[in-house]
N, CA, C and O atoms as a Tripos MOL2 file, in Angstrom:
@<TRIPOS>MOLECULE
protein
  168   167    42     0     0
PROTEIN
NO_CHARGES

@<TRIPOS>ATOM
      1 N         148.9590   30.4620   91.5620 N.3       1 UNK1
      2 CA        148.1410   30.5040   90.3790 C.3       1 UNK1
      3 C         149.0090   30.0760   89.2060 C.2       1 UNK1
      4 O         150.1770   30.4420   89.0800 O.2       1 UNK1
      5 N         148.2790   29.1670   88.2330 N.am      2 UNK2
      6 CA        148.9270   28.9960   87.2520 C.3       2 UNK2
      7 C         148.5150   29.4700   85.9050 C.2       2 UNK2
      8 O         147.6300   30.3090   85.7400 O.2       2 UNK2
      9 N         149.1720   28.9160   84.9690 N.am      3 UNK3
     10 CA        148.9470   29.6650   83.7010 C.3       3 UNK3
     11 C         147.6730   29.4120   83.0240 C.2       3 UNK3
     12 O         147.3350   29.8980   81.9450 O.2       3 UNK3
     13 N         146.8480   28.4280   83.9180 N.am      4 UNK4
     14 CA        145.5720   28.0800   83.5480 C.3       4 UNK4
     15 C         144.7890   28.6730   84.0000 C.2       4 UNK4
     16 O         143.6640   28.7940   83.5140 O.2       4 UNK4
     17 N         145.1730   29.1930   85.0370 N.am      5 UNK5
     18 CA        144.3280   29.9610   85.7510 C.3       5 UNK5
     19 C         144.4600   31.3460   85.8830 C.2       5 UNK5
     20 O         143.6590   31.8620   86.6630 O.2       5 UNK5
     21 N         145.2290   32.0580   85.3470 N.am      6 UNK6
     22 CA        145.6740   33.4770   84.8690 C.3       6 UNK6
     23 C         144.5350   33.9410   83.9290 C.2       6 UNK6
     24 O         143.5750   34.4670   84.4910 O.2       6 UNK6
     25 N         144.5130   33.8760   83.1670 N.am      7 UNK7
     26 CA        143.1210   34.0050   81.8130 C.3       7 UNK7
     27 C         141.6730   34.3420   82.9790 C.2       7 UNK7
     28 O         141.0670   35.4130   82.9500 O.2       7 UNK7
     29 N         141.4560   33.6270   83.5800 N.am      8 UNK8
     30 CA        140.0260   33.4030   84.5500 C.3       8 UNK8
     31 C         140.3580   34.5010   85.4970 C.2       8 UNK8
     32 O         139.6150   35.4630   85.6960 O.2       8 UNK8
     33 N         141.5000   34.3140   86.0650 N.am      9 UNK9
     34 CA        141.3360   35.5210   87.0740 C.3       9 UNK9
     35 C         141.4240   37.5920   85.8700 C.2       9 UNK9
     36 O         141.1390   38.7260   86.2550 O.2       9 UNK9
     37 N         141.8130   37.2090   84.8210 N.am     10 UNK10
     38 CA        142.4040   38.4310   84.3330 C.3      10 UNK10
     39 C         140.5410   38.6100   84.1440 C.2      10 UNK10
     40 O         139.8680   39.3380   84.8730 O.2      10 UNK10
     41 N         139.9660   37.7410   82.9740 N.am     11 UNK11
     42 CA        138.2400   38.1140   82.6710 C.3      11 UNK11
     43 C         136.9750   38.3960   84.2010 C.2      11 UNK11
     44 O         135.8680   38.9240   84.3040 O.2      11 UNK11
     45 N         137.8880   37.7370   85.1070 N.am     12 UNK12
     46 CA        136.9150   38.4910   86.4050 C.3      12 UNK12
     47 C         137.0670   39.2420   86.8390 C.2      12 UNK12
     48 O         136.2050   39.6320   87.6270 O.2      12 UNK12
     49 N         138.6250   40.2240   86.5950 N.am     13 UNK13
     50 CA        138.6540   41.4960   86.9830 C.3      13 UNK13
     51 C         138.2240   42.3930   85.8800 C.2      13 UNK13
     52 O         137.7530   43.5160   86.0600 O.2      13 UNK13
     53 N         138.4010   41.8730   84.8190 N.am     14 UNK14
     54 CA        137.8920   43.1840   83.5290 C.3      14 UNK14
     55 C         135.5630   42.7260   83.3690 C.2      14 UNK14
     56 O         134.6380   43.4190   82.9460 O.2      14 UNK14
     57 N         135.5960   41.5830   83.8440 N.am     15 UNK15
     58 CA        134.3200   41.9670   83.7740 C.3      15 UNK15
     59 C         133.3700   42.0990   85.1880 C.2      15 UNK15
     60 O         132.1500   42.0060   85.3210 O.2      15 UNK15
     61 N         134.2150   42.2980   85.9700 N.am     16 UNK16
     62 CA        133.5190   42.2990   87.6430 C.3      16 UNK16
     63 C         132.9500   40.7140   88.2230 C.2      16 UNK16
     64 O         133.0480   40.2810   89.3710 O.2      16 UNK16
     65 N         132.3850   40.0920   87.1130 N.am     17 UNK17
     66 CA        131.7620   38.6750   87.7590 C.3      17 UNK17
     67 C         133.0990   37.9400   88.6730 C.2      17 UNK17
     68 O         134.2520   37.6550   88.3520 O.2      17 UNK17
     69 N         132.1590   37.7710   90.2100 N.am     18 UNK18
     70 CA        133.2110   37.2540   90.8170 C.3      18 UNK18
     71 C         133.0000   35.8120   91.2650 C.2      18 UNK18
     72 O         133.7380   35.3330   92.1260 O.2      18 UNK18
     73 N         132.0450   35.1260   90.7270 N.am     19 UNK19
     74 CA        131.6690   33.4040   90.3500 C.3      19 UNK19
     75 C         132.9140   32.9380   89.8660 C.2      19 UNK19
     76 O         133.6160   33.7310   89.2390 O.2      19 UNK19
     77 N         133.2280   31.9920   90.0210 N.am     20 UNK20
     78 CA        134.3170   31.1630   89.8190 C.3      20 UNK20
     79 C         134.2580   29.4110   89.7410 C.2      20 UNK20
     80 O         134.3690   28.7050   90.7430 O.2      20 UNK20
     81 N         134.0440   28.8380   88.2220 N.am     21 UNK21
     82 CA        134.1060   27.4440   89.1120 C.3      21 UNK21
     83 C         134.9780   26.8240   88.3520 C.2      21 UNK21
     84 O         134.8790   26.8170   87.1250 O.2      21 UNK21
     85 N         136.1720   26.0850   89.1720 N.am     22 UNK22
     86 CA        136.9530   25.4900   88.3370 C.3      22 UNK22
     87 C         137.4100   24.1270   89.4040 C.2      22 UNK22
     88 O         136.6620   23.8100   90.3300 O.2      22 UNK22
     89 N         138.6730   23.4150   89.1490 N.am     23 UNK23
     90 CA        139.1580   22.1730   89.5860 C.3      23 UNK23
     91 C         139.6740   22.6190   90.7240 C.2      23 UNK23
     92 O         139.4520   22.0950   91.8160 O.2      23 UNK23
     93 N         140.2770   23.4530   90.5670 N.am     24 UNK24
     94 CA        141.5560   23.6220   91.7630 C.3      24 UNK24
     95 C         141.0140   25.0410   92.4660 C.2      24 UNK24
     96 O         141.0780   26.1740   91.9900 O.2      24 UNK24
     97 N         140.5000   24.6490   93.6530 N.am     25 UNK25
     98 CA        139.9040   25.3790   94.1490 C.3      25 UNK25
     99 C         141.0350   26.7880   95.4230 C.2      25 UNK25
    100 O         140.7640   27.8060   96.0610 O.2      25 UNK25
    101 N         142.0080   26.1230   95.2120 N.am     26 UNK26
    102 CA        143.3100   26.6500   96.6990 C.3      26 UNK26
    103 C         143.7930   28.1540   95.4450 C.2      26 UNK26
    104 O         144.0220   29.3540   95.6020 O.2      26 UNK26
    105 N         143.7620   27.3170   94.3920 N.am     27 UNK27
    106 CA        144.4750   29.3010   93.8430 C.3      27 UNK27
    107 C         143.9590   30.2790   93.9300 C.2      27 UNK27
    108 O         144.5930   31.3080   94.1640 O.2      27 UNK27
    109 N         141.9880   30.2500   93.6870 N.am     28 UNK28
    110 CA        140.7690   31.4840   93.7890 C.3      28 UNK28
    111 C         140.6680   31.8050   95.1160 C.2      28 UNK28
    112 O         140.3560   32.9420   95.4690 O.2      28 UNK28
    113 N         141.0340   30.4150   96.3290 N.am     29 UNK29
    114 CA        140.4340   31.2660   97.6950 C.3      29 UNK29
    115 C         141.7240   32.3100   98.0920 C.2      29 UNK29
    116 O         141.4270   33.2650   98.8090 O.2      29 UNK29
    117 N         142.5400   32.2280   97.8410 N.am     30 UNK30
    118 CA        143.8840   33.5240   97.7720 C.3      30 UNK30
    119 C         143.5800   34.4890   97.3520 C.2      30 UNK30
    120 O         143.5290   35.6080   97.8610 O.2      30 UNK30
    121 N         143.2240   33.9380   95.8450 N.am     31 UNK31
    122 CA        143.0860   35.9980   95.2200 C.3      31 UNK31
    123 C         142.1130   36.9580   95.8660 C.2      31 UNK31
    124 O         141.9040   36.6450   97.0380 O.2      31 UNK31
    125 N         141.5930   37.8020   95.5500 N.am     32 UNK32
    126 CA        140.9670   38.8250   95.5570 C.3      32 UNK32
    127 C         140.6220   39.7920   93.8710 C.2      32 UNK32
    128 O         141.4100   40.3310   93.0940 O.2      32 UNK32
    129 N         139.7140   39.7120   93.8550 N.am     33 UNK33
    130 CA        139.4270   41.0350   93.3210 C.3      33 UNK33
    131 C         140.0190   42.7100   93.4120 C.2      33 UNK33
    132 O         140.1870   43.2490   94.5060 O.2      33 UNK33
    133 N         140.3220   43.4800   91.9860 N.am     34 UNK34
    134 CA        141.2030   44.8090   92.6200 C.3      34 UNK34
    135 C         140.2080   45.5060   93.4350 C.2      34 UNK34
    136 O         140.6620   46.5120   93.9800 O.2      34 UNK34
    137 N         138.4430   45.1400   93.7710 N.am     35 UNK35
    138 CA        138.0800   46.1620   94.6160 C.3      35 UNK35
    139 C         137.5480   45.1690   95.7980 C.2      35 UNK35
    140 O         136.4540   45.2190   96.3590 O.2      35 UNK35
    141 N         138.6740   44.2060   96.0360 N.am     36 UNK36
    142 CA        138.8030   43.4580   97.7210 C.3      36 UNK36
    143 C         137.8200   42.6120   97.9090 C.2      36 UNK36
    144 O         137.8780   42.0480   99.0020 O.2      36 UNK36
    145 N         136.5560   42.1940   96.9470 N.am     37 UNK37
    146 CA        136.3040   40.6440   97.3320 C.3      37 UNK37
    147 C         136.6050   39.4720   96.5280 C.2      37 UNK37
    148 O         137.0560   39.4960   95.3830 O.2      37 UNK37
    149 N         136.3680   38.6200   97.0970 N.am     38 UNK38
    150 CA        136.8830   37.5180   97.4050 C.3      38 UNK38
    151 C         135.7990   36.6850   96.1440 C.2      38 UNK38
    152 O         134.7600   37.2570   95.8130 O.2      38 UNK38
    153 N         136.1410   35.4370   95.5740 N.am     39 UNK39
    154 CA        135.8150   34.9590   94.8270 C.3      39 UNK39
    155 C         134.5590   34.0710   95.5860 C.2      39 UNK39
    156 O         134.4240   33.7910   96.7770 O.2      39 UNK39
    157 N         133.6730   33.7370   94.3750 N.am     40 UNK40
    158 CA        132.7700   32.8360   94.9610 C.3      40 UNK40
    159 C         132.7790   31.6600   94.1410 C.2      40 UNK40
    160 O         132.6410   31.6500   92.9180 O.2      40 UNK40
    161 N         132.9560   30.6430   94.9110 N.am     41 UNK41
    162 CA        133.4460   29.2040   94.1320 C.3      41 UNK41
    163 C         131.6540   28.6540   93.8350 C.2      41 UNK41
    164 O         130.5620   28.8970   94.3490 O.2      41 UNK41
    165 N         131.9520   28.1690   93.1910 N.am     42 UNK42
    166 CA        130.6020   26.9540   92.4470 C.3      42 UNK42
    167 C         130.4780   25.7100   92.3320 C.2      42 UNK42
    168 O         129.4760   25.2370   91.7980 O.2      42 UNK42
@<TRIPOS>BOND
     1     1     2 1
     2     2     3 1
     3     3     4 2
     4     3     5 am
     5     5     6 1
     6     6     7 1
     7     7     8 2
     8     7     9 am
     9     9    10 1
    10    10    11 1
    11    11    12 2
    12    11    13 am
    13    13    14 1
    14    14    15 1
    15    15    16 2
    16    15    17 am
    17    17    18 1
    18    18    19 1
    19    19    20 2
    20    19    21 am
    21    21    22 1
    22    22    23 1
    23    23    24 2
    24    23    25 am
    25    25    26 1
    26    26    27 1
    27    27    28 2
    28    27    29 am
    29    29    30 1
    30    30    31 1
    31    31    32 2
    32    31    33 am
    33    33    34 1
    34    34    35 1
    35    35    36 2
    36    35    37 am
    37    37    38 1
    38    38    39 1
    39    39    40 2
    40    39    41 am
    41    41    42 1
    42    42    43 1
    43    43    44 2
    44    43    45 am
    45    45    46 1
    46    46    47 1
    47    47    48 2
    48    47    49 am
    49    49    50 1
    50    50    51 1
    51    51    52 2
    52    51    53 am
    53    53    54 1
    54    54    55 1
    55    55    56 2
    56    55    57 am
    57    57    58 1
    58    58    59 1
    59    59    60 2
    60    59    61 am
    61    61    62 1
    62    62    63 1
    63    63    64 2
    64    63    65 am
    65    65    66 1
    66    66    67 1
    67    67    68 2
    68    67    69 am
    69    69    70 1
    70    70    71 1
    71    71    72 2
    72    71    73 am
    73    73    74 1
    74    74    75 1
    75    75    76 2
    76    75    77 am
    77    77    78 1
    78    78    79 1
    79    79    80 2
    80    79    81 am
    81    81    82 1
    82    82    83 1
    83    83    84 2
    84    83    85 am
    85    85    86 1
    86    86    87 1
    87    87    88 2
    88    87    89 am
    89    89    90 1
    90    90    91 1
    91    91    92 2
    92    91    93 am
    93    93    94 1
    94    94    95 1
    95    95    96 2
    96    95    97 am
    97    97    98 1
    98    98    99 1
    99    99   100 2
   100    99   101 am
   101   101   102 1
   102   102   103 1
   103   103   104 2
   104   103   105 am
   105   105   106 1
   106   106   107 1
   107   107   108 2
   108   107   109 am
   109   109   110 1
   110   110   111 1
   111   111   112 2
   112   111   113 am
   113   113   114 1
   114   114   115 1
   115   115   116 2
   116   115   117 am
   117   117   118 1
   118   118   119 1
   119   119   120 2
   120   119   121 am
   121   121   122 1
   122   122   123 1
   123   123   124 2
   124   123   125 am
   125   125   126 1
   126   126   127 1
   127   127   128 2
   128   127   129 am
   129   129   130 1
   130   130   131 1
   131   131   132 2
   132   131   133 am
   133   133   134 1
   134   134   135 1
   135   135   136 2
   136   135   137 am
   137   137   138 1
   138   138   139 1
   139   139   140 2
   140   139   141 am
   141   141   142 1
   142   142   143 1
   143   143   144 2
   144   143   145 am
   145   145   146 1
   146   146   147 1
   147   147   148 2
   148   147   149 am
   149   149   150 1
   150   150   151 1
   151   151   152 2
   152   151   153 am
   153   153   154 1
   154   154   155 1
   155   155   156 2
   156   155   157 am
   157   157   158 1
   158   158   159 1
   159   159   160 2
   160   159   161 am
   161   161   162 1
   162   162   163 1
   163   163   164 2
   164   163   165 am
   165   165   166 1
   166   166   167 1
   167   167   168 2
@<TRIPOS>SUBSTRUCTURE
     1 UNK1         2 RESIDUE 1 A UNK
     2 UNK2         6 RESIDUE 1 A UNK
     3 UNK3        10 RESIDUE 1 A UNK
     4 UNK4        14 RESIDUE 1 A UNK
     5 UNK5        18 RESIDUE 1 A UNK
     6 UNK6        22 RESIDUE 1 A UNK
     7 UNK7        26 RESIDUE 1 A UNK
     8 UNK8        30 RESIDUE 1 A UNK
     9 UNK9        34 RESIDUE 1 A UNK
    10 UNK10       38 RESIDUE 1 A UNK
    11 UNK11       42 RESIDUE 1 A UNK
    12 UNK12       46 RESIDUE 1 A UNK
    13 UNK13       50 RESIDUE 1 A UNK
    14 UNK14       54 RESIDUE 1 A UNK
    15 UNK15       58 RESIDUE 1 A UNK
    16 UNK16       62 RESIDUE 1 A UNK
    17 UNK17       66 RESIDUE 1 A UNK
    18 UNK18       70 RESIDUE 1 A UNK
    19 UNK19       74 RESIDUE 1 A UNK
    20 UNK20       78 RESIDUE 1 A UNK
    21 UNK21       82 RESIDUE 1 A UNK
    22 UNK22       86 RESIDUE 1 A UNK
    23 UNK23       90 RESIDUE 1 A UNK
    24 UNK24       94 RESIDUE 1 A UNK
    25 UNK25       98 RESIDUE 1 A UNK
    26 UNK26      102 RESIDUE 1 A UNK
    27 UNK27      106 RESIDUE 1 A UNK
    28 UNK28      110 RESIDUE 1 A UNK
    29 UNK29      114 RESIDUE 1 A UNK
    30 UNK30      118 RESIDUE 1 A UNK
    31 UNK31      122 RESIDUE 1 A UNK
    32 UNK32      126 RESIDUE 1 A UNK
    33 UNK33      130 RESIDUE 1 A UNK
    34 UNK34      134 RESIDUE 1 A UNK
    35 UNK35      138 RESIDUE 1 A UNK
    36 UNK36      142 RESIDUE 1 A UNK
    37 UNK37      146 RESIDUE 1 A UNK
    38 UNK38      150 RESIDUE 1 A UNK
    39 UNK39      154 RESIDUE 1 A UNK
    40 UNK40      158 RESIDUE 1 A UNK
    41 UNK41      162 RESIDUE 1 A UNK
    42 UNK42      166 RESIDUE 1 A UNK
C-alpha cells in the first residue's frame, strides 16, 4: 500500500463502507477490514 492509498483504506475503516474503487487494484485485495472483510472492488 502506498501513500495514496493509506487515506482510502484509513476512511473505510472509520466509516465501515467496504466499496472500494480505485486504479491499482493488488493493494485492496490484501487488506482487510479491522472486523475481517475483505474489500469490494468496483
Amino acid at each position: 500500500m502506498d501513500l495514496a492509498d493509506a487515506p482510502l483504506y484509513w476512511l473505510a475503516c472509520e466509516s465501515g463502507v467496504a466499496q472500494i474503487l480505485a486504479v491499482d487494484m493488488r493493494d485492496f485485495s490484501r487488506c482487510r477490514l479491522p472486523d475481517g472483510r475483505a474489500f469490494e472492488m468496483l
